[in-house]
C-alpha positions in Angstrom: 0.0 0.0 0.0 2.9 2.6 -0.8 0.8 4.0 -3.0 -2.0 5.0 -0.6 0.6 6.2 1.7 1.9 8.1 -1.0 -1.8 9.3 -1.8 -2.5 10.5 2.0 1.0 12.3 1.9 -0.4 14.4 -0.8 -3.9 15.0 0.5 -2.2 16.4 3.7 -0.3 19.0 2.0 -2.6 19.6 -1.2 -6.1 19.1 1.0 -5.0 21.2 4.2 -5.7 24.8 2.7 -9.1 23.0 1.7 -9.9 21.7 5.2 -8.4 25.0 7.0 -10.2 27.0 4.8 -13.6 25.1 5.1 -13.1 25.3 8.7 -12.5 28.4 9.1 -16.2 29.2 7.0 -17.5 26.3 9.7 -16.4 29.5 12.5 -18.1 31.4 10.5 -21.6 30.0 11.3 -22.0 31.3 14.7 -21.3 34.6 13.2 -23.9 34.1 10.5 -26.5 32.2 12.7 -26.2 34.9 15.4 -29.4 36.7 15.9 -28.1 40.1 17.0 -26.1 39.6 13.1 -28.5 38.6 11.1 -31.8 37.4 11.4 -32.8 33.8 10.2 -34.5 35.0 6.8 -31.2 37.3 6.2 -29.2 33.7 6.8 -31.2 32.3 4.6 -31.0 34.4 1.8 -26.9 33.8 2.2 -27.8 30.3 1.9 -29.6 30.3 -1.4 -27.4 33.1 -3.3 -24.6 30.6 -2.0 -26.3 27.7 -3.7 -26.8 29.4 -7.0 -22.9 30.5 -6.8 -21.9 26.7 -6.6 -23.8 26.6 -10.1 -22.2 29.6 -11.7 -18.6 28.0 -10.8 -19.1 24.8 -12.2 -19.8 27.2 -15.6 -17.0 29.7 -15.2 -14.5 26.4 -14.7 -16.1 24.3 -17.4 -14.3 21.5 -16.7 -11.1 22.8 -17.3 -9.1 21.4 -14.1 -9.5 18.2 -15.4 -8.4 18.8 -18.7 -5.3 20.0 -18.2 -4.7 17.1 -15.9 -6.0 15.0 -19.1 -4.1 16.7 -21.7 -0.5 17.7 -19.9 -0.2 13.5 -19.2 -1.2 12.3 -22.6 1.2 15.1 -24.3 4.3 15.1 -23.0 6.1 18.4 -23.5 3.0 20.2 -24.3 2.2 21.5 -20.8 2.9 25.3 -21.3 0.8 25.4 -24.5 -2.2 23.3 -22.7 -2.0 25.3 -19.8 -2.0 28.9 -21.8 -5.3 27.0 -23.7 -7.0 26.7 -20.8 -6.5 29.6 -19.3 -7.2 31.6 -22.3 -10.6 29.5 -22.7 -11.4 30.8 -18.9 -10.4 34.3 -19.6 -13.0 34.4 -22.6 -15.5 32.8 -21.4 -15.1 34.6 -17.3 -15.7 38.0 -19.1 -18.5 36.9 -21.8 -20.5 36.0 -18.5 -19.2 38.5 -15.7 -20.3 41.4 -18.4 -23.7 39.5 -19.0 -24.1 39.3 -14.8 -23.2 42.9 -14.2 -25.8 44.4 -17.3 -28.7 42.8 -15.9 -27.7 42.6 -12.3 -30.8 44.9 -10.8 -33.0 41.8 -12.1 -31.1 39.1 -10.7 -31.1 40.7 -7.2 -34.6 41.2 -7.9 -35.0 37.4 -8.2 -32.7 37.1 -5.3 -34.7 39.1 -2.8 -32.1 41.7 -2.6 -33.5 44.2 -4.9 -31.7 46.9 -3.1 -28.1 45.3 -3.1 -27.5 45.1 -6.7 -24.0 45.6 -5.6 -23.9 42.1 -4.3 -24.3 41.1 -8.2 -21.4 43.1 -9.7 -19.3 41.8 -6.6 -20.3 38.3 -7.3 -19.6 38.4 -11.2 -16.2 40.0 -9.8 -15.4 36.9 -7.4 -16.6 34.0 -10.0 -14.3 35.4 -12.7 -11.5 35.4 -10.5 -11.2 32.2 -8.9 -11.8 30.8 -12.3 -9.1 32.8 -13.7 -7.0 31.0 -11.0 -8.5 27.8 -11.6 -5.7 26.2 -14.0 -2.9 27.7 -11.5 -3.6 26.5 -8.9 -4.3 23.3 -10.8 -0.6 23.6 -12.4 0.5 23.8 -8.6 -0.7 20.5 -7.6 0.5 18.7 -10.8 4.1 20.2 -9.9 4.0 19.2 -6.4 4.2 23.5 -5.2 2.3 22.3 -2.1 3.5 25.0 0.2 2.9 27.7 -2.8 -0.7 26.3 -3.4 -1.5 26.1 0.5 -0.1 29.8 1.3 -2.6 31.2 -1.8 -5.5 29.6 -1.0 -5.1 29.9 3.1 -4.0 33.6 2.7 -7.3 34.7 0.8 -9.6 32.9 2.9 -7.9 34.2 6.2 -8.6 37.8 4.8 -12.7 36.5 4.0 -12.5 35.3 7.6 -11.5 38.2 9.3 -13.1 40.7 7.2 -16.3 39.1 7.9 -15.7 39.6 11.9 -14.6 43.0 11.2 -17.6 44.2 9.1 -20.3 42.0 11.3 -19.0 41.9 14.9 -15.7 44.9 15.3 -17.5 47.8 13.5 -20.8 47.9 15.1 -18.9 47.3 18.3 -16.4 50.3 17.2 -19.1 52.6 17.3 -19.5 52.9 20.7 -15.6 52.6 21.6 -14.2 55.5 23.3 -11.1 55.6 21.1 -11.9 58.6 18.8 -10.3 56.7 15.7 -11.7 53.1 16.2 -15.1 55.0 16.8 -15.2 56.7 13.6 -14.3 53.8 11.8 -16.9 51.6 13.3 -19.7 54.5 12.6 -17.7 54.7 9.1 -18.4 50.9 7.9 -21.7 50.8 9.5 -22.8 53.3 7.8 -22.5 51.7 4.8 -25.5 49.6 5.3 -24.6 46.7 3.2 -26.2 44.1 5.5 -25.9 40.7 3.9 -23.5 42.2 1.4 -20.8 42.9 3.9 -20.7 38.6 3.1 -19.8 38.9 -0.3 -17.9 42.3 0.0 -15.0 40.3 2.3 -15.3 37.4 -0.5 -14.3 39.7 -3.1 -11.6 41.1 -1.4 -10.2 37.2 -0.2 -10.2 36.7 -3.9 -8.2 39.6 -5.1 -5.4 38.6 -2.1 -5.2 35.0 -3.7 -4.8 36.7 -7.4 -2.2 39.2 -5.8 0.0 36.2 -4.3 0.1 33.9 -7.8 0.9 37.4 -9.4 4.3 36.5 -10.3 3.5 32.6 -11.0 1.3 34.4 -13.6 3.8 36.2 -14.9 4.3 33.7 -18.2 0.7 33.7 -18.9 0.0 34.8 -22.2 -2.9 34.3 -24.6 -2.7 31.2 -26.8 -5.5 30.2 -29.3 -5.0 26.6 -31.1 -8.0 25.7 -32.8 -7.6 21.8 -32.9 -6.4 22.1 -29.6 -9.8 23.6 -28.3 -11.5 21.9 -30.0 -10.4 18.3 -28.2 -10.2 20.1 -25.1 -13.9 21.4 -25.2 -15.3 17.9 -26.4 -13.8 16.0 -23.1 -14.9 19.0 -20.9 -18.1 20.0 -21.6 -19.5 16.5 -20.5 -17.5 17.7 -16.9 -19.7 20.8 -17.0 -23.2 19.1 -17.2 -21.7 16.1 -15.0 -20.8 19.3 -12.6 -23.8 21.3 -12.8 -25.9 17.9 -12.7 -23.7 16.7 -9.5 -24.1 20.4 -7.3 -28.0 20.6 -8.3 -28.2 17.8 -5.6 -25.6 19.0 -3.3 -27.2 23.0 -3.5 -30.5 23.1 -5.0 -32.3 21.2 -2.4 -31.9 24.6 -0.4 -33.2 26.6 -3.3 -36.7 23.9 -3.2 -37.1 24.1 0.3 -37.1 28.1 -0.1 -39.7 27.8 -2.8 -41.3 24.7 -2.6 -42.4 24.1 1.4 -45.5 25.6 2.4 -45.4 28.2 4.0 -48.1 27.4 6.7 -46.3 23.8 7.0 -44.7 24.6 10.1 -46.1 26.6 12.3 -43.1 27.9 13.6 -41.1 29.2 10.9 -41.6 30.4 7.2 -40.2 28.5 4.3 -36.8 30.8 4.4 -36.5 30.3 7.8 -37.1 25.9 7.0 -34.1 26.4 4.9 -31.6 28.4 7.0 -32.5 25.6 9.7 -31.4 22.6 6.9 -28.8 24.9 5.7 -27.2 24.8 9.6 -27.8 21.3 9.7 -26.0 20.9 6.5 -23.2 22.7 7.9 -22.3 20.0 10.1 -21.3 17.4 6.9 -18.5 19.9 6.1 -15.9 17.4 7.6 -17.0 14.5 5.4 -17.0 17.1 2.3 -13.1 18.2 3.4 -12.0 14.8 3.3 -13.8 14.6 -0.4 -12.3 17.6 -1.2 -8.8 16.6 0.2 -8.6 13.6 -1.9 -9.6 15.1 -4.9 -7.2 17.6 -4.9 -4.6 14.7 -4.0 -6.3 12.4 -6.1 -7.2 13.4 -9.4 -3.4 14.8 -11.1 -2.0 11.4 -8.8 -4.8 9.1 -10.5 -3.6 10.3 -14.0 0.2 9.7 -13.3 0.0 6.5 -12.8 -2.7 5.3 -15.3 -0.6 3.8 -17.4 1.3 1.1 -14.7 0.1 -2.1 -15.1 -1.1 -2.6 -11.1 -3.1 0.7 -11.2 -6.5 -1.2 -11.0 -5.4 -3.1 -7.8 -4.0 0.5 -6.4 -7.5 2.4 -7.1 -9.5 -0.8 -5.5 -6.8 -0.2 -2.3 -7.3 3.0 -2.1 -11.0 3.6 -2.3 -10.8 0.6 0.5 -9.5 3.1 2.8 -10.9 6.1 2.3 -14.2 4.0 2.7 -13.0 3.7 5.7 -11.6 6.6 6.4 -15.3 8.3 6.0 -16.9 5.8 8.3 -15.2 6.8 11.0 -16.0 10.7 10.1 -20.0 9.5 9.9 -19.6 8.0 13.0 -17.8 10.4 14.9 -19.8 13.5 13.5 -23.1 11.8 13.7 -22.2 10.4 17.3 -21.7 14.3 18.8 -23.5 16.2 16.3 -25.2 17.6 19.4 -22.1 18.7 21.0 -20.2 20.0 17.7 -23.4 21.7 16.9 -23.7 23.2 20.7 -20.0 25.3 19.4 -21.1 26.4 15.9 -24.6 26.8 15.6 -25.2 29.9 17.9 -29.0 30.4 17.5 -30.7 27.2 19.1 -34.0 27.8 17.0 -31.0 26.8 13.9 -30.2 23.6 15.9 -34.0 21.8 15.4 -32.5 20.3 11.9 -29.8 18.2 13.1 -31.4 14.9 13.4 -30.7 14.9 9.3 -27.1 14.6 9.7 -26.2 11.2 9.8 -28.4 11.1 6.5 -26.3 13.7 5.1 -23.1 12.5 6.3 -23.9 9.3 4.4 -24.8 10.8 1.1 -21.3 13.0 1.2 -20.2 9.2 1.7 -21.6 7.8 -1.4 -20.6 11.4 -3.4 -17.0 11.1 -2.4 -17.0 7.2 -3.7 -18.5 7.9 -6.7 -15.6 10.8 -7.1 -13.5 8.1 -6.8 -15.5 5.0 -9.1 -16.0 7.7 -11.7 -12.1 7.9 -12.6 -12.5 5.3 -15.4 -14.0 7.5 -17.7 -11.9 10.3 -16.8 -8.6 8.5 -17.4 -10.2 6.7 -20.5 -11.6 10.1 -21.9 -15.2 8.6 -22.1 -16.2 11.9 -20.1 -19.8 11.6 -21.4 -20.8 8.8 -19.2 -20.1 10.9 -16.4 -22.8 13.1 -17.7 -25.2 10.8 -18.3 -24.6 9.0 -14.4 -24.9 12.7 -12.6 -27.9 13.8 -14.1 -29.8 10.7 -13.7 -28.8 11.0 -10.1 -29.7 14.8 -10.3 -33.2 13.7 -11.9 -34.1 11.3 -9.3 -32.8 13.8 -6.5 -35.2 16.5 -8.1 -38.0 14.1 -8.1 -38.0 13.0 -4.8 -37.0 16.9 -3.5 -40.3 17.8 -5.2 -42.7 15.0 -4.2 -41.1 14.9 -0.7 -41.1 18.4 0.3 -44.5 19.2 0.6 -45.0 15.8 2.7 -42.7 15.6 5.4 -40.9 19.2 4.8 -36.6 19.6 4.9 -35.7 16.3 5.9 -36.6 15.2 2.1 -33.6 17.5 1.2 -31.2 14.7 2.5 -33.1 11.7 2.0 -33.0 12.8 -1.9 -29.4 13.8 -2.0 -28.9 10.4 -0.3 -30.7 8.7 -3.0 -29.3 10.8 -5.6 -25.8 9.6 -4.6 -26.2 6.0 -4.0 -27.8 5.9 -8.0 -24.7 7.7 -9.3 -22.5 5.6 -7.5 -24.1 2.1 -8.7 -23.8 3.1 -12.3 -20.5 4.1 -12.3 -19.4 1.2 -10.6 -21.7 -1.2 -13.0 -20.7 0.7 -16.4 -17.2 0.8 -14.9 -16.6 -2.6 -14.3 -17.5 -3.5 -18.5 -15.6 -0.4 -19.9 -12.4 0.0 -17.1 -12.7 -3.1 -15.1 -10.8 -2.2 -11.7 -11.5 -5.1 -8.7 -13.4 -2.6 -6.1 -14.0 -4.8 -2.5 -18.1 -3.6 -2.7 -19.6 -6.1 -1.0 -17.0 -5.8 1.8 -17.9 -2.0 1.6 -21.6 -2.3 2.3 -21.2 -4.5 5.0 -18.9 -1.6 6.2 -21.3 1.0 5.2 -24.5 -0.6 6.3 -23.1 -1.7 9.8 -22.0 1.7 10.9 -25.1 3.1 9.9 -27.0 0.5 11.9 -24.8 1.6 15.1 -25.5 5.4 14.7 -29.2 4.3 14.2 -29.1 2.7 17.4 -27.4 5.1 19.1 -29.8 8.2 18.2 -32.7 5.5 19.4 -31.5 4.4 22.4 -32.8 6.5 25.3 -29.5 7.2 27.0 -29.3 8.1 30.6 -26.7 10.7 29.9 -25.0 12.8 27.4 -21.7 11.3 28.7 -23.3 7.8 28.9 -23.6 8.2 25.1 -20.7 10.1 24.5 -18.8 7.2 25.9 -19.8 4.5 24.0 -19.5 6.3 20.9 -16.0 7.2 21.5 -15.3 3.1 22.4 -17.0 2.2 18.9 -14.8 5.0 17.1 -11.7 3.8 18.6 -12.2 0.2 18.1 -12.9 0.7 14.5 -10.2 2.8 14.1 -8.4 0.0 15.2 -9.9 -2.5 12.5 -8.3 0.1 9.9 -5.4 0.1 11.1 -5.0 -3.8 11.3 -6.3 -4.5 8.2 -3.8 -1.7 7.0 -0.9 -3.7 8.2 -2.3 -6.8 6.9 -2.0 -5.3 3.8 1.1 -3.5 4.0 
């Protein structure tokens, strides 16, 4: 298993500005869930302009991440020219749809809710073009093993999102009152400026402009670079990424955008439709772990999956390696699920946000599935057959959309996750079934579900039991997560 070893190696230096930085947004929900900040239908509305940027980033990237991983291994000495292609593809297309966001932004924050913060708009059309523009460096980083390079421009950025949200929500409106004469003024000064939600997006702007400013000089031997054939193949294995993107983060963000518009309003008698989906969107908050060890791999994953396609024992190394981190995210549902209560007692300020998180394990299972199909779906990746990939993501979108819209009205925000779930699991099966006639690789699946289904069955049991005490339960769980942790390990040395 040198190869897996290998494998973490890399997601700890390549996945740690991922996990810091998603942590560091995790701090950020008591800030945005605090009532005296914002109230829950002004959380909410972060929430669904949130879930409609997802979409918009899956466009401005179009796919082009893993194209240059595709084309710089399959044509050797042709980096520099695939990487100018696919940045100049980025740049064209950032500003075709940036200028299109900015001339009709009044009527998207219209459709928003946020007719008067039209601002938000241009400042959104400002931060999608430039992390796309960024895109293919920081994608160049990773393929040229720049770990600490990549991990100082991403962390940098989102330290300055993270602070300058504190600063704009909590220091300002405390400066106010201050009886320093300069700290006052500046308090009244940013208050004053009444951007409410926007101060959000404001400090996301300028976390994305610190990034661009530390790659400056990496970006020095950019130039533009048009090669029509070239294009041309690149375009016809990415755009099958895009709709296998924007089919794969409908189910991951959309379910926030049909609980908003979907849910009756009168359906619970406590809380509006907006106020349904800040509650889910909390809950959702609490899967963020399973989605940074996703995350982590893939950035590990995909430029190390496409280095060592071509050796004859890579099937047996992918089967190993989606062994562990199988494994590796059982423990995270287990441990999550087993003190979501506790976790969520740190992060969750606002306890009317808290109602939701009996949905977690639910949604800590789905991530599961999504990060093994991330993993399954490299066949057609490596073997360019992109399109399947397409075709596996929006049946699992369809089927996610069906259920969000049948479900909804019935039994209200837990449908959310029981569709994602679903959605998941059917994207999974078919790459795995399609995978094994096109790229057979010998994946241990049945040993997975037993896995799978057995830890599921102990956090089942655990939420049903009727405990005597939080500690009682606390205890147990953390016996079950240290024996099992122990199972990895043993079966690691087996192996090893």
């Amino acid at each position: 298993m040198q190869a897996f070893k290998k494998l973490l190696g890399q997601s700890a230096l390549y996945g740690i500005s991922s996990i810091l930085g998603r942590l560091l947004n995790y701090f950020l929900t008591p800030l945005h869930t605090d009532a005296e900040v914002f109230a829950k239908e002004e959380y909410g509305v972060i929430s669904v302009v949130y879930a409609y940027l997802a979409f918009a980033t899956i466009i401005y990237s179009f796919g082009m991440e893993t194209a240059f991983f595709k084309f710089t291994s399959s044509q050797a000495g042709k980096d520099r020219s695939t990487y100018r292609q696919a940045m100049t593809l980025l740049v064209v297309l950032g500003l075709i749809i940036s200028s299109l966001l900015m001339l009709f932004a009044a009527d998207i924050a219209t459709y928003l809710g946020i007719p008067d913060h039209r601002s938000i708009i241009h400042w959104i059309a400002a931060i999608l073009f430039i992390d796309a523009f960024l895109a293919i460096p920081y994608a160049r980083l990773r393929l040229e093993n720049k770990a600490l390079k990549f991990v100082f421009a991403k962390l940098f950025g989102i330290i300055i999102i993270f602070f300058l949200n504190f600063f704009f929500l909590k220091f300002a409106p405390a400066w106010q009152h201050s009886s320093n004469e300069i700290l006052s003024r500046l308090g009244t000064a940013v208050v004053g400026l009444d951007l409410g939600v926007g101060f959000v997006f404001l400090a996301n702007l300028i976390g994305s402009l610190a990034s661009f400013l530390v790659l400056l000089n990496y970006l020095k031997d950019f130039n533009f670079y048009w090669n029509g054939e070239e294009v041309k193949k690149m375009l016809s294995y990415a755009y099958p990424i895009v709709i296998m993107g924007l089919a794969g983060i409908s189910i991951e963000t959309f379910d926030k955008i049909l609980i908003k518009d979907w849910l009756p309003d009168n359906f619970y008698p406590h809380m509006n439709s907006l106020e349904a989906t800040a509650v889910y969107s909390a809950a959702y908050k609490l899967s963020v772990l399973m989605a940074l060890a996703i995350q982590a791999f893939r950035y590990a994953g995909e430029p190390f999956f496409f280095k060592i396609a071509s050796d004859p024992d890579s099937p047996k190394t992918f089967a190993g390696i989606l062994k562990y981190f199988t494994y590796s995210c059982i423990l995270i549902l287990m441990g999550v699920s087993f003190y979501a209560d506790f976790i969520a007692s740190f992060f969750i300020r606002s306890e009317a946000l808290r109602q939701g998180l009996f949905i977690v394990p639910i949604l800590l299972l789905a991530k599961l599935f999504f990060g093994m199909y991330n993993h399954v779906s490299i066949w057609f990746k490596l073997s360019g057959k992109t399109r399947y990939g397409a075709y596996f993501t929006l049946a699992g979108a369809a089927v996610s959309l069906v259920l969000n819209l049948i479900l909804i009205p019935i039994i209200g925000y837990p449908a959310a996750a029981i569709a994602a779930l679903v959605g998941y699991l059917l994207m999974l099966a078919l790459a795995y079934a399609y995978g094994q006639k096109h790229y057979p690789i010998p994946y241990p699946m049945k040993n997975l579900a037993l896995h799978i289904f057995g830890s599921s069955m102990l956090v089942a049991i655990h939420y049903f039991i009727p405990w005597w005490s939080n500690y009682m339960a606390w205890g147990v769980g953390m016996m079950v997560l240290l024996a099992y942790a122990y199972i990895i390990y043993a079966d690691f040395k087996k192996a090893d």
